[in-house]
N, C-alpha and C positions, 0 to 999 in steps of 0.2 A: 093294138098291134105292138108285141113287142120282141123287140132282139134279144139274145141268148147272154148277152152280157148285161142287159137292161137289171135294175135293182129288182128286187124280191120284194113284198111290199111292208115287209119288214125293215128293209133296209131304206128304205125311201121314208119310213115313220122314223127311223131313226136318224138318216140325215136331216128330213125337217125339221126335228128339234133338237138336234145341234145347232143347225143354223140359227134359229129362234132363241137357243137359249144362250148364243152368242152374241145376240143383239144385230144378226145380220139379216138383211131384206135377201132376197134374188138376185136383186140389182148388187146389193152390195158384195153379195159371196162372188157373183161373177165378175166383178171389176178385181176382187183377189187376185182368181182364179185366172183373173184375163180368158176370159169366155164371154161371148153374149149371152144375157139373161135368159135369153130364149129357150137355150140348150139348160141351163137351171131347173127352168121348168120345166121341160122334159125329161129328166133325171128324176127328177121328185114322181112323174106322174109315170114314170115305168117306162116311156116308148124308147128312151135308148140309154146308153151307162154311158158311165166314163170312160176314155180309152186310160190307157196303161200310165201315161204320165200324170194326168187328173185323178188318176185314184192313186196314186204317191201322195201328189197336191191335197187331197183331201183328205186324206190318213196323217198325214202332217200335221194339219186344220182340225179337223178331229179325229181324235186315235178311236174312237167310240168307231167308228168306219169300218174298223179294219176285218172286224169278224166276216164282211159283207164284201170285201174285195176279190175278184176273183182268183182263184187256183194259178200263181206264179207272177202276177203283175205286182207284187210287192219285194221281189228277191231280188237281191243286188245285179246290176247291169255288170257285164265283165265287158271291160278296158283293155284292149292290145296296145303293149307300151312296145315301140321298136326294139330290139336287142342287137342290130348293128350298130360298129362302131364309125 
């Protein structure tokens, strides 16, 4: 079972070994990440993706990600700054 945002299984071979080749565990990429490991593991295993601020966080983490990010969650947030005085 998986969601429409869940990784491609490219993308999940290729986060694993990011994480492996950064010397991080599960545990350790979601203590980063501040996630539970849980949701790690289901990211690697396809049943669900990152939302929109964890795939910033992980394109950060590793740029190797970004091909696999989806269409628009990596374009700049726009900021309404007041204009009265």
């Amino acid at each position: 079972m998986s969601s429409k945002h869940s990784l491609s299984s490219r993308g999940r071979a290729t986060l694993v070994k990011a994480r492996k080749g950064a010397g991080l565990t599960q545990v350790k990429l979601a203590g980063e990440l501040e996630v539970d490991p849980v949701t790690v593991s289901r990211w690697e295993r396809g049943e669900v993706g990152p939302n929109k601020w964890l795939w910033r966080a992980l394109v950060e983490r590793f740029p190797v990600m970004r091909p696999f990010a989806p269409e628009g969650v990596l374009q700049p947030i726009a900021v309404e700054t007041p204009t009265g005085t």
